[in-house]
Backbone bond lengths (Angstrom), bond angles and torsions (degrees), N, CA, C in turn:
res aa  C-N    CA-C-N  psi(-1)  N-CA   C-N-CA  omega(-1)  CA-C   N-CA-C  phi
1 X - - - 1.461 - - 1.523 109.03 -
2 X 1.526 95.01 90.00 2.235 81.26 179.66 1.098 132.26 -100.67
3 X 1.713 99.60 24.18 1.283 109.59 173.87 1.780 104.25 -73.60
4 X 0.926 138.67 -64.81 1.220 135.66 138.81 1.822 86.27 104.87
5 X 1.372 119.33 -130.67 1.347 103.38 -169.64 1.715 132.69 -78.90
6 X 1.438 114.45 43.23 1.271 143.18 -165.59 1.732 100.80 -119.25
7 X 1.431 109.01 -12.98 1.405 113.35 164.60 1.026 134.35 -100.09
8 X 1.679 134.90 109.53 1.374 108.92 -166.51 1.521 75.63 -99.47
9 X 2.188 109.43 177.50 1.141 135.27 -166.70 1.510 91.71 -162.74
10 X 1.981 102.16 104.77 1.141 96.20 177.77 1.846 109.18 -141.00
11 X 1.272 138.26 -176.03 0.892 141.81 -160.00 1.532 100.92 -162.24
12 X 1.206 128.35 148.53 1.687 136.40 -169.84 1.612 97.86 -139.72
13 X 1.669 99.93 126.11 1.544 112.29 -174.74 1.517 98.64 -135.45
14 X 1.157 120.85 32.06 1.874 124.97 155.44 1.662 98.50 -13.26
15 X 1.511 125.50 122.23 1.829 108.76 151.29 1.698 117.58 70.74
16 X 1.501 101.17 -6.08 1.596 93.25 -165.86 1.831 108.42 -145.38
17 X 1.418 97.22 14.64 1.671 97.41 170.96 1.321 134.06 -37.02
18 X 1.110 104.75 -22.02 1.960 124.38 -176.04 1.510 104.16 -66.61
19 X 1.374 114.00 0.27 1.601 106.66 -159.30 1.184 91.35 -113.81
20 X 1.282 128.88 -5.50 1.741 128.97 -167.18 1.543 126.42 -82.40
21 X 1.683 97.84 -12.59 1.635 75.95 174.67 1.254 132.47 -67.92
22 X 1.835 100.40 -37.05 1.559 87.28 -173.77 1.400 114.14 -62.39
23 X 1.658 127.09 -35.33 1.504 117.26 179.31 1.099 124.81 -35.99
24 X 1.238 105.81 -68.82 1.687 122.19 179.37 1.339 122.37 -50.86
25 X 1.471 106.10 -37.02 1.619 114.04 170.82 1.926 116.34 -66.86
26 X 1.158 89.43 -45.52 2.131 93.91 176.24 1.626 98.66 -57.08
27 X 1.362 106.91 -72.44 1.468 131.45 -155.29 1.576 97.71 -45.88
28 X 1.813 123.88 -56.88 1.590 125.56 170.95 2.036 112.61 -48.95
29 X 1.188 97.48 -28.49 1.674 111.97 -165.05 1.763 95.75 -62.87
30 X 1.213 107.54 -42.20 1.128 136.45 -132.23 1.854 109.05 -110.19
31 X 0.754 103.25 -32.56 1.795 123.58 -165.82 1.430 117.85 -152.49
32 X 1.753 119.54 136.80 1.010 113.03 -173.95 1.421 106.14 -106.05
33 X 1.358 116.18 16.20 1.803 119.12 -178.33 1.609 92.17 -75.39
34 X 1.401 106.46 162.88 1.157 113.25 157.20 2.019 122.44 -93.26
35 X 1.410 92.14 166.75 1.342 81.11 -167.50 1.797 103.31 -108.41
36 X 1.312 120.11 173.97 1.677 106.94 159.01 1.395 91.72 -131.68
37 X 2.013 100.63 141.74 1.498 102.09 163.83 1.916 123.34 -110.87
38 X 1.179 107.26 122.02 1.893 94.48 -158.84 1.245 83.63 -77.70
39 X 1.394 105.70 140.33 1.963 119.62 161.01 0.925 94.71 -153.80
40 X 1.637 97.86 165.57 1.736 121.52 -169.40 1.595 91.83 -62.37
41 X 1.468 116.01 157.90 1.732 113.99 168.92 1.442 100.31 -78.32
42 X 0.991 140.40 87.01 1.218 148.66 -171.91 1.396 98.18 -168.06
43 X 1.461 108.87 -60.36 1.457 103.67 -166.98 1.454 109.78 -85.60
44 X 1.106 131.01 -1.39 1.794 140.12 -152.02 1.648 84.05 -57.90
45 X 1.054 139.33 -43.27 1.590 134.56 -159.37 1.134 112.06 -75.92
46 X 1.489 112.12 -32.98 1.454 118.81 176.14 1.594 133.59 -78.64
47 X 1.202 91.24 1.30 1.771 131.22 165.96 1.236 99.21 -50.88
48 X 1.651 134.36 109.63 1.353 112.57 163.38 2.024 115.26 -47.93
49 X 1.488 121.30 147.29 1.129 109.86 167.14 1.462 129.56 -114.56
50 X 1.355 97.62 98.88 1.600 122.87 -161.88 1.888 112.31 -118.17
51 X 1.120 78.26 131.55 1.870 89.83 -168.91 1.582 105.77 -46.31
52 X 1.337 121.62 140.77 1.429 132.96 -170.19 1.396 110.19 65.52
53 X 1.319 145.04 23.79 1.538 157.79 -160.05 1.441 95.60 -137.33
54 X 1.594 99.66 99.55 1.916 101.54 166.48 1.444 94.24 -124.25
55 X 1.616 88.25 131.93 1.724 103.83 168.11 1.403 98.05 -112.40
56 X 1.406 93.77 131.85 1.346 125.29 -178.95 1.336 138.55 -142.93
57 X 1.812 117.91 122.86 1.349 111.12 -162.26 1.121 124.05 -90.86
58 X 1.163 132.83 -153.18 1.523 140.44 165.24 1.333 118.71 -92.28
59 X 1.250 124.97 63.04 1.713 143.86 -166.82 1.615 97.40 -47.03
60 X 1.318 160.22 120.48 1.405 157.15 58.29 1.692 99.67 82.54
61 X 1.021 104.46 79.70 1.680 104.09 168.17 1.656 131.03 -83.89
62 X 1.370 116.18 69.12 1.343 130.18 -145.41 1.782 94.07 -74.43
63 X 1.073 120.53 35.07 1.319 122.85 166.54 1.823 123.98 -111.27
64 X 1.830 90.61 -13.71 1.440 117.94 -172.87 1.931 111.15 -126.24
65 X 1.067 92.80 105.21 1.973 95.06 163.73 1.780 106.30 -35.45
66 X 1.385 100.73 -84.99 1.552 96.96 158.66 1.386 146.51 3.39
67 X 1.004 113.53 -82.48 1.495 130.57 149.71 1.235 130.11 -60.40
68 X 1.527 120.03 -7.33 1.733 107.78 -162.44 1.368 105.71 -71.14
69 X 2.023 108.14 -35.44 1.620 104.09 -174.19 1.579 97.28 -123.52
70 X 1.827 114.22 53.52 1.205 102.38 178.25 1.981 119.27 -69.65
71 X 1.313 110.68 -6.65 1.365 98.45 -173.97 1.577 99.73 -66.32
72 X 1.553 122.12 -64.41 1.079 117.24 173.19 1.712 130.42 -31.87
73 X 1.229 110.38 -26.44 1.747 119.31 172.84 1.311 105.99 -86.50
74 X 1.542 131.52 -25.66 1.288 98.35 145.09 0.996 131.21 -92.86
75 X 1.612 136.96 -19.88 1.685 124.32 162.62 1.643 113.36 -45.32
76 X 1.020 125.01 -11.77 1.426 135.71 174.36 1.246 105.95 -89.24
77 X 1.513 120.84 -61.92 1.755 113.30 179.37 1.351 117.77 -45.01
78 X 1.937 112.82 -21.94 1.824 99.26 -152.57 1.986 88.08 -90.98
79 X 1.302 124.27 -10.00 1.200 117.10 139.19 1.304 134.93 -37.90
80 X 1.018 124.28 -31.63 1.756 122.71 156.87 1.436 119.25 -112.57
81 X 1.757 127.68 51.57 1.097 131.46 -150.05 1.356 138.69 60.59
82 X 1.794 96.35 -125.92 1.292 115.64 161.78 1.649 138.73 -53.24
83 X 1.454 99.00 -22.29 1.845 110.35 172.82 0.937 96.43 -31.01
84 X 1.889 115.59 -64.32 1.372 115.70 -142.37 1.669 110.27 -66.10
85 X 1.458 117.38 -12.44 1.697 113.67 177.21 1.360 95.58 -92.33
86 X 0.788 102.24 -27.48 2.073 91.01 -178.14 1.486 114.71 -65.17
87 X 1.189 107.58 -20.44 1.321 113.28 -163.40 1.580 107.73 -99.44
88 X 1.259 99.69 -33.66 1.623 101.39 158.20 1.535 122.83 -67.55
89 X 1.154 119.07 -58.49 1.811 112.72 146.21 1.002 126.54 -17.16
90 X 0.698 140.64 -95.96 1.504 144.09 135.33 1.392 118.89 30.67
91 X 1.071 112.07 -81.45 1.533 136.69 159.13 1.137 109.55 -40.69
92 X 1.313 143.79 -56.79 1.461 151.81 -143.78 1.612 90.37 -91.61
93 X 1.466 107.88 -65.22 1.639 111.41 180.00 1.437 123.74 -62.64
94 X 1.329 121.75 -17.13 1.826 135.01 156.16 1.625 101.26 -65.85
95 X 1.053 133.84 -23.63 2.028 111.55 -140.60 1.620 77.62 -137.52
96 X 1.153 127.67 -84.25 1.766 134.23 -179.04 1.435 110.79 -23.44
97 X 1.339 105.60 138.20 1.250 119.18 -152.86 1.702 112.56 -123.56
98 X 1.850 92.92 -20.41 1.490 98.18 160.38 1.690 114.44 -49.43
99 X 1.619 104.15 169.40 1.136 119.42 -162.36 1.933 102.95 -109.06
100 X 1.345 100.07 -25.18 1.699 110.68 178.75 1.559 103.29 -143.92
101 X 1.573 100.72 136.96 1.308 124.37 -179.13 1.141 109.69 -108.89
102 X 1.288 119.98 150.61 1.343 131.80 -158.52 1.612 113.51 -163.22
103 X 1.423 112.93 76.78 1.360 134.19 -168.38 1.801 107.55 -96.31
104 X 1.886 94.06 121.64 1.712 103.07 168.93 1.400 110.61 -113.23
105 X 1.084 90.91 162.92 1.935 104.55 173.12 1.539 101.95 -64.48
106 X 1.118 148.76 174.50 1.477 150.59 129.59 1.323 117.32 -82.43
107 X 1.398 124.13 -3.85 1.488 139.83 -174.85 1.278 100.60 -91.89
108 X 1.601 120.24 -1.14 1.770 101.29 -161.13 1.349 100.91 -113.66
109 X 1.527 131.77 179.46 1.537 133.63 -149.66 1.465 77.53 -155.90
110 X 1.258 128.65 132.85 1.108 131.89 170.64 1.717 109.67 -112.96
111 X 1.376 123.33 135.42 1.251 127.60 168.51 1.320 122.51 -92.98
112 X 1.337 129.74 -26.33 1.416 132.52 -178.44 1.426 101.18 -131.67
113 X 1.186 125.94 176.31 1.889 133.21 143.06 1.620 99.76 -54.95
114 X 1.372 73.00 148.88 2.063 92.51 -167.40 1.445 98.82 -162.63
115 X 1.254 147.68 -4.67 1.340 133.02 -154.20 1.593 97.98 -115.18
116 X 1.349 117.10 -22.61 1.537 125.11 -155.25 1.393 98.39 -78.76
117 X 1.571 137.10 -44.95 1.405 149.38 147.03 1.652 123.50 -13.60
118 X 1.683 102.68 -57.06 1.367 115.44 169.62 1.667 112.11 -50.95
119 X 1.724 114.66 -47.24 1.194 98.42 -153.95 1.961 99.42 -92.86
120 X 1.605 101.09 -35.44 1.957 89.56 178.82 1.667 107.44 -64.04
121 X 1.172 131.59 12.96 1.465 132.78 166.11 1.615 109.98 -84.05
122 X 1.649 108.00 -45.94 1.147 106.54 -175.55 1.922 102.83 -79.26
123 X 0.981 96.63 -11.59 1.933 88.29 170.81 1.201 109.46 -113.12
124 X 1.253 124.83 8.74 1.379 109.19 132.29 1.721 149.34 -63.86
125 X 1.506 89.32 -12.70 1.803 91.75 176.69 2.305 96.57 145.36
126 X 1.654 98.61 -23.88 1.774 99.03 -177.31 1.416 104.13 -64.41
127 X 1.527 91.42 170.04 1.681 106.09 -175.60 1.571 78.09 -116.46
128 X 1.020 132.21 -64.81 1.840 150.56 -132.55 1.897 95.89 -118.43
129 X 1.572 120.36 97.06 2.081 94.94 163.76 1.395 71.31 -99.76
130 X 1.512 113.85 176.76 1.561 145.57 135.56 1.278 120.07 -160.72
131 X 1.318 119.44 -134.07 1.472 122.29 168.48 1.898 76.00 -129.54
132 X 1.826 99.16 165.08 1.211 145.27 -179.00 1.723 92.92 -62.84
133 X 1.788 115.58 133.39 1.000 120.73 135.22 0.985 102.55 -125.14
134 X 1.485 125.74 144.85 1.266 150.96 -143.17 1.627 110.09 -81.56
135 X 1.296 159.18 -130.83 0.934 155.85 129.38 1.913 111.49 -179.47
136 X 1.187 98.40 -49.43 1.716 103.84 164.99 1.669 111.70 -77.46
137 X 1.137 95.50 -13.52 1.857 84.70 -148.78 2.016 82.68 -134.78
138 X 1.545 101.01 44.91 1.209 93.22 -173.58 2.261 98.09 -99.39
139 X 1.282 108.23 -178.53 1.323 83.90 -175.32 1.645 99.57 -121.56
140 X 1.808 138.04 37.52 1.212 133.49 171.83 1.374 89.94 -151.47
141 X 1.517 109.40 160.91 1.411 134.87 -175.68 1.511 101.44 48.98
142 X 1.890 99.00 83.85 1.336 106.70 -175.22 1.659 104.39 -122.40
143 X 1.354 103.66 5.93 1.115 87.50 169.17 1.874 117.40 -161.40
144 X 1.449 128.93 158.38 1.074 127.39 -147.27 1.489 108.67 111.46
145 X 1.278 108.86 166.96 1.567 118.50 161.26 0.895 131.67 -42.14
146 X 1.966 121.37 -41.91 1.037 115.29 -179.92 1.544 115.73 -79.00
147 X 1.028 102.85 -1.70 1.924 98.32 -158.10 2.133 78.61 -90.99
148 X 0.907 148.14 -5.97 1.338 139.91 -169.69 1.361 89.10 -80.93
149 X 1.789 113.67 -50.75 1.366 105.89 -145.30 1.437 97.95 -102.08
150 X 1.302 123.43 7.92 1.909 110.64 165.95 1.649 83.07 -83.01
151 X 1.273 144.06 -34.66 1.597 140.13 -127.42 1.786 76.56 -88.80
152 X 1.631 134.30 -13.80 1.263 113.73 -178.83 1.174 123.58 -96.02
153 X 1.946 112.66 -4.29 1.486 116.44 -172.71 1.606 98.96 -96.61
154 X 1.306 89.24 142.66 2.158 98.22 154.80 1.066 100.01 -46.62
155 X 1.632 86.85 167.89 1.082 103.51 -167.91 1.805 103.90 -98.84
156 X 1.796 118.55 155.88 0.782 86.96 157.04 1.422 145.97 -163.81
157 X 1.778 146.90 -59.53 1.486 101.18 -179.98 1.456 87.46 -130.05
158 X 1.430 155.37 131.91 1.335 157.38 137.56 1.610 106.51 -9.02
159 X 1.226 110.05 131.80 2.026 112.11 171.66 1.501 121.38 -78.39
160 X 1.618 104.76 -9.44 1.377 104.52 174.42 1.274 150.68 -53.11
161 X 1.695 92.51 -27.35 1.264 105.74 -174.61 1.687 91.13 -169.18
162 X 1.509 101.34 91.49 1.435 104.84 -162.14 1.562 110.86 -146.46
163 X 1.566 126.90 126.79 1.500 137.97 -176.01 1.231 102.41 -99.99
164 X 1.536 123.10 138.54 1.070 123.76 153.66 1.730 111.14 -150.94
165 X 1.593 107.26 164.17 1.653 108.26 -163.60 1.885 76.22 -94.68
166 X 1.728 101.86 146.66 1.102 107.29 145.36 1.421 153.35 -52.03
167 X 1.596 106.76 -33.82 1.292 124.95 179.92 1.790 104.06 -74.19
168 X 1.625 125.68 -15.02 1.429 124.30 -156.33 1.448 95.83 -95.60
169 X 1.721 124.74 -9.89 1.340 126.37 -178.99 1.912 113.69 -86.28
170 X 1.466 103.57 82.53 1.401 109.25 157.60 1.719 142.00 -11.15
171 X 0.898 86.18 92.42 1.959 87.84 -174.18 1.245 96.17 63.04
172 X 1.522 126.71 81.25 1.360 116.89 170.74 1.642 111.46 -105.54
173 X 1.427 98.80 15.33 1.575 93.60 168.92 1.906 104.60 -113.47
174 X 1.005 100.80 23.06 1.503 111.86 -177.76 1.525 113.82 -62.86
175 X 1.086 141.51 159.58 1.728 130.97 167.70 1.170 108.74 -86.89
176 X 1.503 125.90 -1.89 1.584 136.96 -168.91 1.755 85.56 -84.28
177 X 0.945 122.14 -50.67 1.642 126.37 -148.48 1.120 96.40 -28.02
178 X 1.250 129.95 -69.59 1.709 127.19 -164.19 1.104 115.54 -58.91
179 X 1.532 132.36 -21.49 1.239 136.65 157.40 1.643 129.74 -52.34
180 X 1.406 86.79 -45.12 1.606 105.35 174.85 2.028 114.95 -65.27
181 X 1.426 78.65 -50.00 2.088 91.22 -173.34 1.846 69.94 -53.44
182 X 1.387 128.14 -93.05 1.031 138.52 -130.68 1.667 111.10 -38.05
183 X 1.325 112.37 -19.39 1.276 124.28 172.64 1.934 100.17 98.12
184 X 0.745 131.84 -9.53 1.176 128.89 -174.89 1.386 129.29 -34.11
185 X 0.811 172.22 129.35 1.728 174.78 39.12 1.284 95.36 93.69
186 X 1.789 112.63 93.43 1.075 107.94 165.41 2.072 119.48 -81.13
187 X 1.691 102.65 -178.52 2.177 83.01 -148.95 1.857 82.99 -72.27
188 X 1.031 137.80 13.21 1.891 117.23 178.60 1.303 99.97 -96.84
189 X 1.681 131.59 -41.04 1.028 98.46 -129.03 1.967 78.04 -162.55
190 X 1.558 111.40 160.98 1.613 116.72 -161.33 2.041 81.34 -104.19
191 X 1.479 74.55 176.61 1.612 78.68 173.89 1.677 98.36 -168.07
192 X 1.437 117.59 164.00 1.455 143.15 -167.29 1.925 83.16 -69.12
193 X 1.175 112.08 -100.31 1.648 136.36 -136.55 1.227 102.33 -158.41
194 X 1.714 96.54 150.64 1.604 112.59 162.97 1.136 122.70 -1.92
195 X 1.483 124.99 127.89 1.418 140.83 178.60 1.408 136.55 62.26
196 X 1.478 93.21 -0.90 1.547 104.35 -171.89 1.652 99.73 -85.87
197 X 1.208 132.93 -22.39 1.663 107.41 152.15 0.862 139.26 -44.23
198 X 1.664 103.66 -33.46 1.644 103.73 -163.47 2.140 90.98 -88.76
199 X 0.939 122.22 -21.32 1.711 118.60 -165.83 1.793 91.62 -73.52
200 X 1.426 109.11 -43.67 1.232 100.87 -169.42 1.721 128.51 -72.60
201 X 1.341 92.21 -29.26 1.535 111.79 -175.31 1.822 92.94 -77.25
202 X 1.159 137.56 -7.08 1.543 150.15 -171.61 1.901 101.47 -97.68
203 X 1.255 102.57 -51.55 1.644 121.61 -175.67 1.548 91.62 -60.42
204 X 1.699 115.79 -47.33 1.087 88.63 -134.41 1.897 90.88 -84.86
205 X 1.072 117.78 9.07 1.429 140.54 170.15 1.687 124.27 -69.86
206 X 1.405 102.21 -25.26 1.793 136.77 -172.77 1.148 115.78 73.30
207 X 1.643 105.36 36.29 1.644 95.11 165.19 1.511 113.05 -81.74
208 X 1.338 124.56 -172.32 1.671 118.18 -166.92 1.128 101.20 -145.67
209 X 1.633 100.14 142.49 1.606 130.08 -167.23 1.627 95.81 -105.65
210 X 1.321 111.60 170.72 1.665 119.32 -171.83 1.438 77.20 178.09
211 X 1.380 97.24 105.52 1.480 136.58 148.78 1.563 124.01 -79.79
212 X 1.738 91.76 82.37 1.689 104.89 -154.89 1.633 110.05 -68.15
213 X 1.468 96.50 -12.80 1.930 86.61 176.76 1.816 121.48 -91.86
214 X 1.593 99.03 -6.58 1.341 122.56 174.35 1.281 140.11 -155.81
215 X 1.962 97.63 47.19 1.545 106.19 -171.73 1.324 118.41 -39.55
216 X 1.643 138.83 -31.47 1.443 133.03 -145.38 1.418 81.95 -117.98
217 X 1.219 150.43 43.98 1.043 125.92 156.03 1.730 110.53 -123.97
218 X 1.435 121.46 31.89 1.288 135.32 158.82 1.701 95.13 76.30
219 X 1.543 109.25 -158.10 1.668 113.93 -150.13 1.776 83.69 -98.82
220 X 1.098 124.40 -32.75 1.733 112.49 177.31 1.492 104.25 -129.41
221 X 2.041 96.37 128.57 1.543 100.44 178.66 1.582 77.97 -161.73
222 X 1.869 93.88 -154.19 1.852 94.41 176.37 1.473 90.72 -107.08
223 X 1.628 95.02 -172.95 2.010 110.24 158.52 1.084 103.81 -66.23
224 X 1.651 116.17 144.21 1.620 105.57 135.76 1.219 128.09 -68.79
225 X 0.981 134.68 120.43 1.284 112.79 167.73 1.278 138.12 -91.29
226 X 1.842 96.76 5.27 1.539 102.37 177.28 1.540 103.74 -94.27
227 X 1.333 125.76 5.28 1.470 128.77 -175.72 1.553 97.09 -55.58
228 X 1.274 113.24 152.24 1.595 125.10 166.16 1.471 104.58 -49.14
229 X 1.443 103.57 -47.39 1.731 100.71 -165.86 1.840 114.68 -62.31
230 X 1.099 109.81 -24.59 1.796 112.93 150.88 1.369 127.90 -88.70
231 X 1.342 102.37 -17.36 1.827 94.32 166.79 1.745 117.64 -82.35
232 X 1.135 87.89 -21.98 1.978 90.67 -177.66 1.300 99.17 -57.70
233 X 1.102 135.97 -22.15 1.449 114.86 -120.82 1.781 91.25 -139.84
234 X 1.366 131.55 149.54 1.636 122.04 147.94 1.073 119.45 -115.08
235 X 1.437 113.10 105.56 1.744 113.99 -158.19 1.541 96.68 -108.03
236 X 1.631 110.21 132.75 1.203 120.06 -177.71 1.307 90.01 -91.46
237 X 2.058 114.93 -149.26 1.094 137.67 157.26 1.412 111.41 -156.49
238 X 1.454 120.33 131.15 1.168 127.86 146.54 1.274 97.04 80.15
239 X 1.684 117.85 50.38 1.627 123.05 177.23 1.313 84.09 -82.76
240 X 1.114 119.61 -73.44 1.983 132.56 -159.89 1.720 85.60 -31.76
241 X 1.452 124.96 -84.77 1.405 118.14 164.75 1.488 138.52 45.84
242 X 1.875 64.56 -102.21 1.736 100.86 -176.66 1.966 98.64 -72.35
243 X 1.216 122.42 -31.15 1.247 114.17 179.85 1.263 113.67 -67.61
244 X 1.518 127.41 -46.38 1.464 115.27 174.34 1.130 125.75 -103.55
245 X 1.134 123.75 13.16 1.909 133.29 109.11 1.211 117.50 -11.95
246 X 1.787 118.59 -73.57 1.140 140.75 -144.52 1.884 103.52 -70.54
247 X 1.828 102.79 -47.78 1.119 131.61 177.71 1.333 126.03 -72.50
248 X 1.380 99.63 -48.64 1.875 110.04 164.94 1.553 116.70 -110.25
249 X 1.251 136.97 82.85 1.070 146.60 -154.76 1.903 97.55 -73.85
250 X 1.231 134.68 -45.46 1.231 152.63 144.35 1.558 112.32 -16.53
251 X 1.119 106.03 -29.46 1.917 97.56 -174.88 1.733 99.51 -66.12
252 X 1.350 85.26 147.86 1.595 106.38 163.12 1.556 132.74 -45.09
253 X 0.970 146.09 119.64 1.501 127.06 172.71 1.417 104.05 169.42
254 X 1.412 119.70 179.60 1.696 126.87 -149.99 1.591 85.60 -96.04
255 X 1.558 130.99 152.69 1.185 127.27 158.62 1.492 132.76 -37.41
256 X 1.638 94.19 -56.99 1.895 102.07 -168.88 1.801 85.33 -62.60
257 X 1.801 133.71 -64.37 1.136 92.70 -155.47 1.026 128.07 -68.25
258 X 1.630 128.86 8.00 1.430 132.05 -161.59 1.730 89.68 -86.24
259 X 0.689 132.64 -41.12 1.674 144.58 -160.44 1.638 96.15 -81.88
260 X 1.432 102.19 -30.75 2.100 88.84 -168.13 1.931 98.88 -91.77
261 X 1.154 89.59 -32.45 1.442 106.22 171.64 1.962 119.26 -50.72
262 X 1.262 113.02 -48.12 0.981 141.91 -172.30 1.965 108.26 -87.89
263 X 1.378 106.22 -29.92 1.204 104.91 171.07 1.792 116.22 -86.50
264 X 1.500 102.67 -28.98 1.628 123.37 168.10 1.073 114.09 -55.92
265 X 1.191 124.49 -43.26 1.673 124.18 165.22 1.134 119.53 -64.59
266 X 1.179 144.31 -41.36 1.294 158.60 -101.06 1.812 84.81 -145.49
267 X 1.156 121.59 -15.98 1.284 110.57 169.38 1.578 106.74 -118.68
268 X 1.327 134.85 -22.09 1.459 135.16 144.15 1.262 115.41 -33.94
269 X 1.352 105.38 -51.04 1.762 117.34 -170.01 1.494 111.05 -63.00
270 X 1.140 121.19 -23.82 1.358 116.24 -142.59 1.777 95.32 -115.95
271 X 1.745 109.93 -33.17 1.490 103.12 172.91 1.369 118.01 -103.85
272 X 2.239 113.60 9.47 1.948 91.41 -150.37 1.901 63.22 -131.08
273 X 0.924 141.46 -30.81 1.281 135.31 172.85 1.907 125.22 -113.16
274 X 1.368 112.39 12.21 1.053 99.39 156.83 1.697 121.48 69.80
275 X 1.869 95.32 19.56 1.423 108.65 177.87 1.387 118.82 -139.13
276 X 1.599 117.53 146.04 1.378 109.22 -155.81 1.970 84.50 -104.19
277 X 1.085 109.36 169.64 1.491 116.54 -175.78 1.280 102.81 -130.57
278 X 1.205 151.12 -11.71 1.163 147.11 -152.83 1.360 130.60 71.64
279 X 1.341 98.69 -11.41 1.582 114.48 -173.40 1.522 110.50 -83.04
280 X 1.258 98.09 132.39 1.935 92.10 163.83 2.048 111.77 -64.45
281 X 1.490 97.06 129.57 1.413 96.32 -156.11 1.866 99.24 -82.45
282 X 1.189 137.41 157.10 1.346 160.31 172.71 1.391 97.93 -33.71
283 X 1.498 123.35 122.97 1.277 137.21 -178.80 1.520 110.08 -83.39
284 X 1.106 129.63 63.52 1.803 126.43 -153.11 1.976 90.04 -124.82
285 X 1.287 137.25 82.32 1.138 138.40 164.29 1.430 116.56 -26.94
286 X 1.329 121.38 -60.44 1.485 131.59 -170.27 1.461 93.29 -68.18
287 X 1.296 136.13 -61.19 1.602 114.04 -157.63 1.736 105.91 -82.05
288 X 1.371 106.01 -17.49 1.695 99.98 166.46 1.513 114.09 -74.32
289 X 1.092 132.04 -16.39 1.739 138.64 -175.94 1.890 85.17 -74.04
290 X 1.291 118.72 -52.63 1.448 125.24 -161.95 1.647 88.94 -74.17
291 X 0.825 133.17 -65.85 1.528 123.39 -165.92 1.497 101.60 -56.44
292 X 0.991 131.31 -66.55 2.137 122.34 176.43 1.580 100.22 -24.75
293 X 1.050 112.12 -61.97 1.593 107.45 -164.87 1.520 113.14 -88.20
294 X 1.104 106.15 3.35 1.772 115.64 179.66 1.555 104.97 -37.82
295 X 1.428 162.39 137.88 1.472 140.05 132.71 1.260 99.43 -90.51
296 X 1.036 129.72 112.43 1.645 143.30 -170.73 1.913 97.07 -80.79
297 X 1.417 105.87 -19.59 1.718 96.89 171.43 1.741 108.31 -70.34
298 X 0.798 125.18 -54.53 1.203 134.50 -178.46 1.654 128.73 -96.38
299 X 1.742 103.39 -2.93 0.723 111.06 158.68 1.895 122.44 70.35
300 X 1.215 93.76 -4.44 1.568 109.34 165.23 1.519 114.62 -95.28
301 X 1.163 100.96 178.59 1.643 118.49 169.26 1.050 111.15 -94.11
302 X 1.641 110.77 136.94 1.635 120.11 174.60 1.849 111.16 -65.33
């Protein structure tokens, strides 16, 4: 990998640091990059402090209105969910100076090395690696107008575990940006989720995606999910979420995800930290088969 310090590798734990050991613990097991974790400066202490582990906030950019009190604009965004990650995006891709980004879930448990793939893809010639989100061959919003006109975009990349070159992000000094990360409905055209404005508005530029869990299956197919790049790995959703859900009951958001969100934690909690929540925990067979056999020393499966 000779991109070497031209890569940042970071992860955002706004409200939800409590969820980090196991990350940090697989991901160090696992990889010798270092990682960064963004938190409010409040929480920076509560950062486990583990060699190659920088927690890092949103420092005061007194050159920008914008930025001067951006931490507070996102403790305000995570009031309406997802803002608050968009808005850190945002931020990171305005001010960061690396050349390749390299964004993880904090929800995920890694079993093998997995990150090193993402980045010799992007120096191979990609703008965009991830895994496949679906878009034709997706299985909700199948019908209406809009479901015609997502059925015409590629497909495209999950944020979980996702590379991208800085230079391939379109007007990234735009005031739209956070709109775009945020996934929002731009006025032409509908869209899936998070970030897929900004990949498409990039595509539609000819930069190039590599759908690392299913390069040969062209711009619309499904995931594999038997690819290595989902077996390494036990990827929840929407732990961070369900945690400041759990904590700020008041945040903004749709019922069902407040409840799946809240059940996602509530089953993290109970096998990756050793705490019961009261909650009935997330009915997900496959990642409970992986947690029984988890060895959290080594961080593999029995």
């Amino acid at each position: 990998m000779s991109l070497g310090r031209n890569v940042f590798v970071w992860t955002e734990a706004f409200n939800c640091v409590e969820i980090l050991p196991p990350f940090l613990e697989s991901f160090l097991k696992h990889h010798k990059l270092e990682i960064n974790v963004v938190v409010a400066e409040s929480e920076i202490d509560l950062v486990p402090r583990i060699k190659r582990v920088n927690a890092i906030s949103l420092k005061p950019n007194l050159k920008s209105n914008f930025f001067r009190n951006h931490e507070k604009h996102v403790i305000d965004g995570y009031k309406q969910g997802h803002l608050g990650t968009a808005r850190i995006w945002s931020y990171l891709i305005q001010n960061r100076s690396e050349d390749v980004f390299v964004h993880l879930d904090a929800d995920t448990v890694f079993l093998a090395e997995s990150v090193s793939v993402l980045i010799e893809q992007i120096e191979s010639g990609n703008d965009f690696v991830g895994t496949r989100r679906p878009y034709k061959n997706r299985g909700y919003r199948l019908a209406g107008r809009d479901a015609k006109r997502l059925n015409k975009h590629p497909d495209a990349l999950n944020t979980d575990f996702l590379a991208f070159r800085s230079k391939a992000i379109a007007y990234k000094h735009s005031p739209l940006l956070t709109r775009w990360i945020r996934g929002k409905r731009p006025l032409r055209y509908p869209v899936v989720d998070f970030f897929d404005p900004v990949i498409f508005r990039a595509l539609s530029q000819g930069r190039k995606i590599r759908y690392i869990d299913s390069p040969d299956k062209g711009s619309s197919s499904l995931p594999d999910y038997d690819s290595e790049f989902f077996k390494n790995r036990i990827s929840f959703a929407a732990v961070g979420s369900g945690l400041n859900f759990f904590k700020n009951p008041t945040v903004i958001t749709s019922p069902g995800y407040r409840d799946y969100a809240l059940a996602s934690y509530s089953l993290y909690a109970k096998y990756l930290l050793n705490q019961e929540t009261g909650i009935k925990p997330l009915d997900n067979h496959e990642i409970l088969e992986k947690l029984k056999r988890l060895d959290k020393s080594n961080w593999t499966l029995r």
